[in-house]
C-alpha positions in Angstrom: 142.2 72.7 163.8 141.8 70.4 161.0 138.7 71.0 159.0 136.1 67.9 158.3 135.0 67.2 154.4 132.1 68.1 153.2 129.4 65.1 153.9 128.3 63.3 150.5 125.8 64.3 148.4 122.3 62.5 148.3 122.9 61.3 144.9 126.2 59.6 146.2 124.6 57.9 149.2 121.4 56.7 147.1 123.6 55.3 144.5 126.0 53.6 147.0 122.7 51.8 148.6 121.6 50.9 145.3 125.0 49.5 144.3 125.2 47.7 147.8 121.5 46.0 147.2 122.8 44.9 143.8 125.5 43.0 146.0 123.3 41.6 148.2 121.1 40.2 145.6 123.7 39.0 143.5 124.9 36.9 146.2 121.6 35.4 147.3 121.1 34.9 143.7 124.3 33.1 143.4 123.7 31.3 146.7 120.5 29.7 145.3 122.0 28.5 142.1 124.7 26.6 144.3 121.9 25.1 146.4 119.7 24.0 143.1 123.2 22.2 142.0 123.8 20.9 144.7 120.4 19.6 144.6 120.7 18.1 141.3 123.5 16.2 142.5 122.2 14.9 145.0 118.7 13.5 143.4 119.9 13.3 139.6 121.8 9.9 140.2 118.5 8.5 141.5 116.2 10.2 138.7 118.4 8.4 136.2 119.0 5.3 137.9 115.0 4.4 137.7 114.3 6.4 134.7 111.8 4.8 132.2 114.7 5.0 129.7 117.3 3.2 131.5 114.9 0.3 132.6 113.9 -0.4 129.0 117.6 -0.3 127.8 117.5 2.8 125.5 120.4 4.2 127.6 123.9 3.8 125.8 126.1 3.1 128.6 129.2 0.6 128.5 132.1 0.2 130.6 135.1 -1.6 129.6 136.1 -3.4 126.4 133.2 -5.3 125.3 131.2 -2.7 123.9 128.0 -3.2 125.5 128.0 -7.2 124.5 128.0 -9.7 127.1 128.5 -13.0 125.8 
């Protein structure tokens, strides 16, 4: 007859629940900050597409060679 171990103490269960809630809200945690990215991502094109900045010409944005002249 093979003898069982002895069941874990109270202090061991509490602090594996407490360990395991800490996982759980790490990952909702983490879970939300994709989501909010993802968010920017999706509506930060448009935001600075019609941004007051942009439309008044402040922006500094030139592609190619000509350095921002068009002559």
């Amino acid at each position: 007859m093979v003898s069982r171990p002895p069941p874990p103490s109270p202090e061991v269960t509490a602090a594996q629940d407490r360990a395991e809630q800490r996982a759980v809200a790490a990952e909702q945690q983490e879970a939300q900050q994709a989501s909010a990215r993802m968010r920017v991502m999706r509506t930060g094109g448009l935001r600075l597409l019609f941004s007051p900045a942009r439309q008044q010409g402040t922006t500094q944005n030139t592609l190619g060679s000509s350095g921002g002249t068009y002559l």
